[in-house]
DSSP file (Angstrom, degrees, kcal/mol; ACC not computed):
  #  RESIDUE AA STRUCTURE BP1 BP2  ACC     N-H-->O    O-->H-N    N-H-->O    O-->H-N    TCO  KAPPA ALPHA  PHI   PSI    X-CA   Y-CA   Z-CA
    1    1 A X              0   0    0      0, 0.0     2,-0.4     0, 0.0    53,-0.1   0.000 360.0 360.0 360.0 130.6   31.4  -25.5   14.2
    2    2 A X        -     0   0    0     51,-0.2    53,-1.1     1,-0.0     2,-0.3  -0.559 360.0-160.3 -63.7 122.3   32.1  -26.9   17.4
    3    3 A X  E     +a   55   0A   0     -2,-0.4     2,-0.4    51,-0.2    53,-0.2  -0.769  11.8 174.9-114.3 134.6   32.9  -30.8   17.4
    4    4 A X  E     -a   56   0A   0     51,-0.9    53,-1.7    -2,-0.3     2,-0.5  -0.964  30.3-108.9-138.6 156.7   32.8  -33.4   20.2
    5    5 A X        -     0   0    0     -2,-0.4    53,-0.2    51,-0.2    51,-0.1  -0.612  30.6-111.3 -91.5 137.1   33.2  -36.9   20.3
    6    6 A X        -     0   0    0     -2,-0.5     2,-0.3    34,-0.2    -1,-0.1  -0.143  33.1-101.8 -79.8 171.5   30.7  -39.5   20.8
    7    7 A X  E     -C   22   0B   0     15,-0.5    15,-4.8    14,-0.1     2,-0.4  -0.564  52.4-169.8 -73.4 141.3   30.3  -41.7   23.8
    8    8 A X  E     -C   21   0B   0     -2,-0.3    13,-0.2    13,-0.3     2,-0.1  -0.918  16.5-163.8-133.5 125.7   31.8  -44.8   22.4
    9    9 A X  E     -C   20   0B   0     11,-2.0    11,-2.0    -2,-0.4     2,-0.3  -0.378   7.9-165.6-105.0-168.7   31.9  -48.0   23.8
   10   10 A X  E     -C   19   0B   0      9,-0.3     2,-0.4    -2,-0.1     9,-0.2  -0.937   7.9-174.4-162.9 129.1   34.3  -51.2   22.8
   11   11 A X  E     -C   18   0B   0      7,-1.9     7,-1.6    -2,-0.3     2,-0.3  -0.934  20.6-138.8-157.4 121.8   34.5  -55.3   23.3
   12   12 A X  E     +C   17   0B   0     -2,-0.4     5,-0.2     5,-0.2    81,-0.2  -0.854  26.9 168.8 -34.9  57.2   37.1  -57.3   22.3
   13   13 A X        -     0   0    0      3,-1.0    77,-0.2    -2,-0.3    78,-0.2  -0.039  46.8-103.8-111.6 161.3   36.2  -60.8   20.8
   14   14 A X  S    S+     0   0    0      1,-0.2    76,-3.2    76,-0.1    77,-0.4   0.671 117.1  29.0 -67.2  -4.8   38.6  -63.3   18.8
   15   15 A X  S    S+     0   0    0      1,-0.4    71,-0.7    74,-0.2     2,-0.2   0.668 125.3   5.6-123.3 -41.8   37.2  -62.4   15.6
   16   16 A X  E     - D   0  85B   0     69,-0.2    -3,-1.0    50,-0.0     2,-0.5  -0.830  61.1-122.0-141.2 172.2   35.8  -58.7   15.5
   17   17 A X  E     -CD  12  84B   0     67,-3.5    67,-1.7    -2,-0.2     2,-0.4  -0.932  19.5-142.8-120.4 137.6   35.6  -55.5   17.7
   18   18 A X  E     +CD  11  83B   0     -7,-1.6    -7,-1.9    -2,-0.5     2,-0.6  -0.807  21.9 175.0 -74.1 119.5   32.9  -54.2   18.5
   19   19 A X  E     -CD  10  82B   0     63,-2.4    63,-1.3    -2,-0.4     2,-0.6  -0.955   5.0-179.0-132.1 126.9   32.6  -50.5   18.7
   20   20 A X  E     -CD   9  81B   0    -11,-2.0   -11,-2.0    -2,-0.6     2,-0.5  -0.943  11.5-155.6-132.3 142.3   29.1  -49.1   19.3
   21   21 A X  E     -CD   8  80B   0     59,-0.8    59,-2.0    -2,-0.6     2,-0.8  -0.933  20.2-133.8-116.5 149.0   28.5  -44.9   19.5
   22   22 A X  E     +C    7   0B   0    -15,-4.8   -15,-0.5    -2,-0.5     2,-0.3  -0.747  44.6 147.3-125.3  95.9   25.7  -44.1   21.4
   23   23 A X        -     0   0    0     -2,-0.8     2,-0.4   -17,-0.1     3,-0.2  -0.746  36.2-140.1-105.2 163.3   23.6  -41.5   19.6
   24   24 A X  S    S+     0   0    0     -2,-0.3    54,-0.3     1,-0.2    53,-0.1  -0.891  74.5   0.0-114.0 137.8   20.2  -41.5   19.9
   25   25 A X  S    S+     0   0    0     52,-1.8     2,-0.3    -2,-0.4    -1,-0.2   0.852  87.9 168.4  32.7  54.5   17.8  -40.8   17.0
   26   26 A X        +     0   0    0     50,-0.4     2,-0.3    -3,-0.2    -1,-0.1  -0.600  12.4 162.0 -85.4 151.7   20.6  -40.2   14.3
   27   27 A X        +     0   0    0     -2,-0.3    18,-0.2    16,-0.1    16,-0.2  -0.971  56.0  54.0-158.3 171.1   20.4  -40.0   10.7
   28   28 A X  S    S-     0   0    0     -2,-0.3    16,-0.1     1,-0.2    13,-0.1  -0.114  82.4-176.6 101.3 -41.9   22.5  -38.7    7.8
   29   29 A X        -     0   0    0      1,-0.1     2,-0.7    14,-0.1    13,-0.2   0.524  19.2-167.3  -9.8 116.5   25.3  -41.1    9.4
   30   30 A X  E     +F   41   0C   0     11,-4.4    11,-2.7     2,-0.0     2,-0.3  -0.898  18.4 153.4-114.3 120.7   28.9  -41.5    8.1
   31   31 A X  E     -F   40   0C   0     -2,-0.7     2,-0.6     9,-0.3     9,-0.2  -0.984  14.7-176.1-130.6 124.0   31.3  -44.3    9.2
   32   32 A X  E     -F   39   0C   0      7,-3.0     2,-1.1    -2,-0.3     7,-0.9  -0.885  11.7-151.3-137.3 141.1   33.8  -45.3    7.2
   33   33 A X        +     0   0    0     -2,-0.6     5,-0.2    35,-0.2    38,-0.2  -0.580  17.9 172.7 -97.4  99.5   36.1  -48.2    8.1
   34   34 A X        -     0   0    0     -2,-1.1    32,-0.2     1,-0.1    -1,-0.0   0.026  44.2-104.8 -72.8 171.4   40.0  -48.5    6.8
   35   35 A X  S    S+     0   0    0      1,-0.2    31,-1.6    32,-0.1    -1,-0.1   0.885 122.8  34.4 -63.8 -15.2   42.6  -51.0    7.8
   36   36 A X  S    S+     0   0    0     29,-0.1    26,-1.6    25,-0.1    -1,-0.2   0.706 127.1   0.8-131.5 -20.8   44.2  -48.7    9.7
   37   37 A X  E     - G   0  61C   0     24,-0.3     2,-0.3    29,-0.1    24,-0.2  -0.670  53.3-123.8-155.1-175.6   41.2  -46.4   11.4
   38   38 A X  E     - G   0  60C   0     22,-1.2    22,-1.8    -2,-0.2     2,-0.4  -0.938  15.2-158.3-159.6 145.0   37.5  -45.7   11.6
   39   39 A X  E     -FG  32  59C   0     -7,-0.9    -7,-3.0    -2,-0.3     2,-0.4  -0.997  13.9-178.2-130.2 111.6   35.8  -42.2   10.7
   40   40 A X  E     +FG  31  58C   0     18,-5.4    18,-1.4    -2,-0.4     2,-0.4  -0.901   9.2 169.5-124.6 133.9   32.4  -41.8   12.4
   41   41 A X  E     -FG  30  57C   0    -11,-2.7   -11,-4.4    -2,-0.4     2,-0.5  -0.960  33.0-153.0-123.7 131.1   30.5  -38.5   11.7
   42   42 A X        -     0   0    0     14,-1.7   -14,-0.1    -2,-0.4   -13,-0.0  -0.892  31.9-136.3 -90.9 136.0   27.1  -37.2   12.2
   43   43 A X        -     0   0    0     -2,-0.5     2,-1.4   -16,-0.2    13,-0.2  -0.058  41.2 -74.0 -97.1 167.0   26.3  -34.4    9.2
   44   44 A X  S    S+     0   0    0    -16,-0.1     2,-0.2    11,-0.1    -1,-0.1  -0.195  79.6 122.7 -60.8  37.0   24.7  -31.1   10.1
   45   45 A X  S    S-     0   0    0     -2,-1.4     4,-0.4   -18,-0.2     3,-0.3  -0.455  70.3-106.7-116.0-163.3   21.3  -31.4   10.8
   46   46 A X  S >  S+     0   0    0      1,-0.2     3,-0.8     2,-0.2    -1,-0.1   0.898 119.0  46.3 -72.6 -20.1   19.1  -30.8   13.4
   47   47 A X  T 3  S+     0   0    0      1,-0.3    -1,-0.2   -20,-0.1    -3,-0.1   0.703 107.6  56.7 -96.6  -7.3   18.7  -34.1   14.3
   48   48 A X  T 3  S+     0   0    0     -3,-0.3     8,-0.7   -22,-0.1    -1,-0.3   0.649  94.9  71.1 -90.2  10.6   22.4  -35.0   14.2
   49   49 A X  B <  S-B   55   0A   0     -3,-0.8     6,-0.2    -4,-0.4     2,-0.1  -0.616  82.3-119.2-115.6 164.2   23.8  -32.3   16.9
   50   50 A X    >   -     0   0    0      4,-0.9     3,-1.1    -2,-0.2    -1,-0.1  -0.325  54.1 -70.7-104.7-164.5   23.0  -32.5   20.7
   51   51 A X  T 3  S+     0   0    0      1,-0.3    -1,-0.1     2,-0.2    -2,-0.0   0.302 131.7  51.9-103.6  -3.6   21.1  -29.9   22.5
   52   52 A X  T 3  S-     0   0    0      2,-0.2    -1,-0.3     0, 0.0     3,-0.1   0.433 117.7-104.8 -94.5   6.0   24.3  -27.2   22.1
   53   53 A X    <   +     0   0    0     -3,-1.1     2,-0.4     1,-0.2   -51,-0.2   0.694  65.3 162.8  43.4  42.8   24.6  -27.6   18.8
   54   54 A X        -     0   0    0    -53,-0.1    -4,-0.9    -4,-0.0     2,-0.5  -0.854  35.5-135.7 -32.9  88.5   27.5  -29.6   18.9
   55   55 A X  E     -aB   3  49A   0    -53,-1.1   -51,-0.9    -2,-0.4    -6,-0.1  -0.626  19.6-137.3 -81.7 108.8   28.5  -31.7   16.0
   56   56 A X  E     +a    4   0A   0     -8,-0.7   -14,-1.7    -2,-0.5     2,-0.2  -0.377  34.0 156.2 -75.0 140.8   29.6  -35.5   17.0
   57   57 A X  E     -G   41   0C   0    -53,-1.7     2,-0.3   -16,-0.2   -16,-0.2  -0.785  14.9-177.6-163.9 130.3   33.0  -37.1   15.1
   58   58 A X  E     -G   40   0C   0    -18,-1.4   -18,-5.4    -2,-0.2     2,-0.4  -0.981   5.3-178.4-114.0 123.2   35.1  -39.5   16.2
   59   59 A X  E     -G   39   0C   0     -2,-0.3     2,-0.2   -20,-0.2   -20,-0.2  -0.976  11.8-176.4-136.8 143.5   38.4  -40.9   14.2
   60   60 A X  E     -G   38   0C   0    -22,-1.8   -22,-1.2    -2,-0.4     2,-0.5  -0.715  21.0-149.3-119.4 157.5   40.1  -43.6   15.9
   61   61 A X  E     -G   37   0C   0     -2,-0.2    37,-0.9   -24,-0.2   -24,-0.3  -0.973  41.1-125.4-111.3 101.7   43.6  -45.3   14.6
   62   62 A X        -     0   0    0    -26,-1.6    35,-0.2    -2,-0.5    34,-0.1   0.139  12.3-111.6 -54.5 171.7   43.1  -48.8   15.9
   63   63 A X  S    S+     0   0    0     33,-0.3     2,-0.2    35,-0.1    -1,-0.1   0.882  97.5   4.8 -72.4 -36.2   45.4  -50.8   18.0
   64   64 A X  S    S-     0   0    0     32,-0.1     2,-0.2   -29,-0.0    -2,-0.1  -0.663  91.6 -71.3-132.9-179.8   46.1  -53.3   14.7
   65   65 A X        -     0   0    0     -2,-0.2    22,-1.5     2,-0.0    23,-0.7  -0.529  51.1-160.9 -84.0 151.1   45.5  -53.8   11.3
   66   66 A X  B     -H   86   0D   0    -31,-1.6     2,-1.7   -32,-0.2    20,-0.3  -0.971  28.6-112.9-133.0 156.5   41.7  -54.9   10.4
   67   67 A X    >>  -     0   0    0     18,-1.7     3,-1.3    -2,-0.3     4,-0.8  -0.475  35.7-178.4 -79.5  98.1   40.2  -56.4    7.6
   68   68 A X  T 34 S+     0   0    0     -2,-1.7     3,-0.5     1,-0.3    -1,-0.2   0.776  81.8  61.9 -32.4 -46.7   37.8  -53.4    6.0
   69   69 A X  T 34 S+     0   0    0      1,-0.3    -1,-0.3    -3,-0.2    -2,-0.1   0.847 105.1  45.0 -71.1 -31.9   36.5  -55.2    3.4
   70   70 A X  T <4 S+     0   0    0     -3,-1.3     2,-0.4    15,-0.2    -1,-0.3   0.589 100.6  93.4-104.5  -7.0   34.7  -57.9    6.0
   71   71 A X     <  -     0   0    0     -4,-0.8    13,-0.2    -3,-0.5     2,-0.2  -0.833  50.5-178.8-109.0-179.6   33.3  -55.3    8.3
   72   72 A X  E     -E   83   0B   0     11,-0.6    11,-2.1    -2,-0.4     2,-0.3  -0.778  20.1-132.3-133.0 179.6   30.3  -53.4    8.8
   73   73 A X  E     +E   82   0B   0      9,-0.2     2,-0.3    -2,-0.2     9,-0.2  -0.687  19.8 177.9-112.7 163.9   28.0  -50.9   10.5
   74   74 A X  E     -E   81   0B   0      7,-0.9     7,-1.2    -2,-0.3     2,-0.4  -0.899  12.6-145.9-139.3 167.9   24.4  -50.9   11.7
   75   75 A X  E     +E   80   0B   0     -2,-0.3     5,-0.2     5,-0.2     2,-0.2  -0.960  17.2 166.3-157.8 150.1   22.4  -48.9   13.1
   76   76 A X        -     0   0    0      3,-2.2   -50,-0.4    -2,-0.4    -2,-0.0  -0.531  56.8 -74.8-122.9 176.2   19.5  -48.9   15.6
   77   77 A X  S    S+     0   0    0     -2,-0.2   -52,-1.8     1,-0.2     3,-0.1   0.344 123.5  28.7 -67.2   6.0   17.7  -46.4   17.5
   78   78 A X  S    S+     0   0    0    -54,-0.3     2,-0.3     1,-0.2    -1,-0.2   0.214 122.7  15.0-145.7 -51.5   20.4  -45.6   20.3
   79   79 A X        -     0   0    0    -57,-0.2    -3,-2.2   -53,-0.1    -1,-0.2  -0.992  53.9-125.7-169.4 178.4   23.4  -46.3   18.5
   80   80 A X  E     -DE  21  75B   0    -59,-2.0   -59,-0.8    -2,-0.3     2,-0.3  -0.331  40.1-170.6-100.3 167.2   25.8  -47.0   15.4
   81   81 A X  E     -DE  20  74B   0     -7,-1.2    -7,-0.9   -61,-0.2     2,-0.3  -0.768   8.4-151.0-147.5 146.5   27.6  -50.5   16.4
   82   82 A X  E     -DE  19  73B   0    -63,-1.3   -63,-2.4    -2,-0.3     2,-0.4  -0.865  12.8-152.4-117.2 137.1   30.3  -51.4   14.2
   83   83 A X  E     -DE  18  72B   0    -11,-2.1   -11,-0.6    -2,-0.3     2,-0.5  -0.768  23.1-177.8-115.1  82.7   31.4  -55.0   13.4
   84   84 A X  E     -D   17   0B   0    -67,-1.7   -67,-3.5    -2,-0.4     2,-0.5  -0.755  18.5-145.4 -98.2 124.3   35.4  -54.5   12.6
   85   85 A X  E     -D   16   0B   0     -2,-0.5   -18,-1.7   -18,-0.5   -69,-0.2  -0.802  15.2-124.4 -79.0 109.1   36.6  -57.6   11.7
   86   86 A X  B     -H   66   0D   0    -71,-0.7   -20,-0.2    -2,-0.5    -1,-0.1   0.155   0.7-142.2 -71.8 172.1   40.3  -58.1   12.8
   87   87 A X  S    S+     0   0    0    -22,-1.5     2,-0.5     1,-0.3    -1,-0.1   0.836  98.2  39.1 -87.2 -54.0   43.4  -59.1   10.5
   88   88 A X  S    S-     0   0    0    -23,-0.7     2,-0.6     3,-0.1     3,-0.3  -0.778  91.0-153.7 -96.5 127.4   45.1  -61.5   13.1
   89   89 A X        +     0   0    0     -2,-0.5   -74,-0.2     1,-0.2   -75,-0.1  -0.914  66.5  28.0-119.0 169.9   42.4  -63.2   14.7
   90   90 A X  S    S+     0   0    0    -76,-3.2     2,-0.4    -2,-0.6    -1,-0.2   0.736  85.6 118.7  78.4  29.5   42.4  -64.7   18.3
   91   91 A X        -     0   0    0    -77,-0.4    -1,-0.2    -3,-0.3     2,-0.1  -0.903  63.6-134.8-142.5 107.9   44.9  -62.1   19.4
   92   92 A X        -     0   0    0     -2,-0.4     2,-0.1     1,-0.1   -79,-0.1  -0.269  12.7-137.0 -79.6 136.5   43.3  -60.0   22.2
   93   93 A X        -     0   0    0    -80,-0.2   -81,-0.2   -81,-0.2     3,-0.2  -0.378   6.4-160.5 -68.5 142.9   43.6  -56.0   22.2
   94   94 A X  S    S+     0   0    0      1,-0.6     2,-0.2     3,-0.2    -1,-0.1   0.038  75.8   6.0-140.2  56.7   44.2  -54.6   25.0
   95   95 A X  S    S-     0   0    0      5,-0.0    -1,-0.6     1,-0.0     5,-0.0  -0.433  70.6-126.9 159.5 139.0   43.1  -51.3   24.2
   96   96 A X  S    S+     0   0    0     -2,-0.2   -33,-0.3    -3,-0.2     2,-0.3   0.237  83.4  72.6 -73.0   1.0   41.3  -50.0   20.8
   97   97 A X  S    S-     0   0    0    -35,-0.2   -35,-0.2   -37,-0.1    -3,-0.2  -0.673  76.1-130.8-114.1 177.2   43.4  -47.3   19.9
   98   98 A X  S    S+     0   0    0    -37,-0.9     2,-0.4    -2,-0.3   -36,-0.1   0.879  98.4  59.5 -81.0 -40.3   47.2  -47.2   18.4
   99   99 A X  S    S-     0   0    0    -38,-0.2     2,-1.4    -3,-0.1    -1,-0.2  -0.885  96.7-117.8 -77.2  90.9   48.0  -45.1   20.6
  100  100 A X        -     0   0    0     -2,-0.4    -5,-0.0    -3,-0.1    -2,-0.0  -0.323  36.7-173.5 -94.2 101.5   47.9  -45.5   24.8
  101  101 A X        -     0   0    0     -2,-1.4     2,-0.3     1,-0.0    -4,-0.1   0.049  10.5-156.8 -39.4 155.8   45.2  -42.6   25.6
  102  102 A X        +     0   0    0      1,-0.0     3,-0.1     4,-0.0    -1,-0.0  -0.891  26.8 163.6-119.3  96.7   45.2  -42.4   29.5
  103  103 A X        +     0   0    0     -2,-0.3     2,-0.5     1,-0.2    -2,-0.0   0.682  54.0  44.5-111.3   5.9   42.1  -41.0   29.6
  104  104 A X  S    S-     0   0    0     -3,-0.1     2,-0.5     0, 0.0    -1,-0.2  -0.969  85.3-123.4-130.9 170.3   41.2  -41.6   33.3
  105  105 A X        -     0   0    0     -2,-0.5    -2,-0.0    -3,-0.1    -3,-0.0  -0.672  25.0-102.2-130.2 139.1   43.6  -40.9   35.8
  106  106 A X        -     0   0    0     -2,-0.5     2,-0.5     1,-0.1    -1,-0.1  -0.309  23.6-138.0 -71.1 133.4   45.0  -43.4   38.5
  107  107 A X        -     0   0    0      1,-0.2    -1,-0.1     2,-0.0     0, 0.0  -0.789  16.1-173.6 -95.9 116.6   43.7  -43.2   42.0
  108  108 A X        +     0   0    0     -2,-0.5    -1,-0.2     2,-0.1     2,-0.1   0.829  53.4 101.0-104.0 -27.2   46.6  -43.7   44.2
  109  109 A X        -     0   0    0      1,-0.1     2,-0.2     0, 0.0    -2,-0.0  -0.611  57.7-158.1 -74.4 136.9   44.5  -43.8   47.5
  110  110 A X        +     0   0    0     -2,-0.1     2,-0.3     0, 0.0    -1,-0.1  -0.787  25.2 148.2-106.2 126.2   44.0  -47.3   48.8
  111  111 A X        -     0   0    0     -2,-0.2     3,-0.1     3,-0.0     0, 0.0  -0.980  52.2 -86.1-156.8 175.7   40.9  -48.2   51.3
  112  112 A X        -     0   0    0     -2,-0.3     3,-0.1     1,-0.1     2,-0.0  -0.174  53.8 -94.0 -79.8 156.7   38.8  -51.3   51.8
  113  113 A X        -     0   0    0      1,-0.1    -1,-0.1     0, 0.0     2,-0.1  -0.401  57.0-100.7 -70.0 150.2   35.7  -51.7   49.5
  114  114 A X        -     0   0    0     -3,-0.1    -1,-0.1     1,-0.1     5,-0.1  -0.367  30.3-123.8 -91.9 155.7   32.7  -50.1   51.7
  115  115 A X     >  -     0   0    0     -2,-0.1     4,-0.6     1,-0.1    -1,-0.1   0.041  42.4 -85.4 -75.1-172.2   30.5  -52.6   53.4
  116  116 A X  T  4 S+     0   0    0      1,-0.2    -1,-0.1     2,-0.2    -2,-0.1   0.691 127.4  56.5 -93.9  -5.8   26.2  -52.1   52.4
  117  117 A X  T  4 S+     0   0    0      1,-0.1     3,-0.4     2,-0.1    -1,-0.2   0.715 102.5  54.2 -66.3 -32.5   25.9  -49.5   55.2
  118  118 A X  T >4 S+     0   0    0      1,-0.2     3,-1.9     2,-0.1     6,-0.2   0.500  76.7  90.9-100.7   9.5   28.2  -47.7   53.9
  119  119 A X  T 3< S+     0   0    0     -4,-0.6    -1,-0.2     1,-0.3    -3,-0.1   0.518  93.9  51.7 -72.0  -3.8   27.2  -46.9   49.9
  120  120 A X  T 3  S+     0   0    0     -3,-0.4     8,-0.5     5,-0.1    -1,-0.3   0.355  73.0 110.7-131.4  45.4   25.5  -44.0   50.9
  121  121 A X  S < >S-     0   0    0     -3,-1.9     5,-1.1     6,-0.1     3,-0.1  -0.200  77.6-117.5 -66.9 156.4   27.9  -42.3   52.8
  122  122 A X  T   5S+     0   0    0      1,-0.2     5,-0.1     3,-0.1    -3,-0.1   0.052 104.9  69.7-106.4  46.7   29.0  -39.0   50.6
  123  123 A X  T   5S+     0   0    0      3,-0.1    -1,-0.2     2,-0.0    -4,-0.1   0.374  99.5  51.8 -63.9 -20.8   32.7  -40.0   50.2
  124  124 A X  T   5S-     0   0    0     -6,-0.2    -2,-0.1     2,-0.1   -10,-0.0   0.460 123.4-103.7-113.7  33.4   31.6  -42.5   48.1
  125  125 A X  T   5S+     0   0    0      1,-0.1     2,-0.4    -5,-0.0    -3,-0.1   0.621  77.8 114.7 100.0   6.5   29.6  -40.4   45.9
  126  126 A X      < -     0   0    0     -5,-1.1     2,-0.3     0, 0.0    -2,-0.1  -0.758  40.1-162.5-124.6  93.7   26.0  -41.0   46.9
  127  127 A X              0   0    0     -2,-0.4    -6,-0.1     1,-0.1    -5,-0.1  -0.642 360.0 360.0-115.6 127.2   23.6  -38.8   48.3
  128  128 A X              0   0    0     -8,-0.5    -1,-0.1    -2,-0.3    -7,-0.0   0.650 360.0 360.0 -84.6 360.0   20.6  -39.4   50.0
């Protein structure tokens, strides 16, 4: 079965991280959080797969150690949000993984930010 990862978003506070995946109308949900990682998986059913049949999982290795025991998950209609409570607290990440992913790739042309005539110009992506 084919696997993809959910969108996941992340915010850095002195005390926890914050991780939220943004499925929509899951159930069946698996997250489980270690010191060292986070495992989240949606199981095989209809309602957990997107419209290819795609089956979402995400494992992360975190940037630090966190305390397991003191966080948790919820979940809403939109998304999972994870409350991982850090080991050291008040010492900001500056990236959620162990590892530094590049996952978007550095724009080496420099030009001035476009004025309010120009946002729908189609260099910058906007079409009327």
């Amino acid at each position: 079965m084919a696997r993809q990862h959910a969108r996941t978003l992340w915010y850095d506070r002195p005390k926890y991280v914050f991780m939220e995946f943004c499925v929509e109308d899951s159930t069946d949900v698996h997250v489980l959080i270690e010191d060292h990682r986070i495992v989240f998986r949606l199981h095989c059913l209809l309602s957990c797969k997107n419209a290819d049949g795609v089956e979402l999982y995400n494992e992360i290795e975190f940037y630090a150690k966190v305390n397991s025991k003191d966080s948790q998950d919820k979940r809403s209609g939109r998304s999972i949000t994870c409350f991982v409570r850090k080991w050291k607290e008040k010492v900001a990440w500056p990236r959620l993984t162990k590892e530094d992913i590049k996952l978007l790739k550095k724009v080496n042309t420099k030009r001035p930010p476009p004025g309010m005539d120009d946002l729908d110009a189609p260099e910058y992506g906007c079409i009327r």
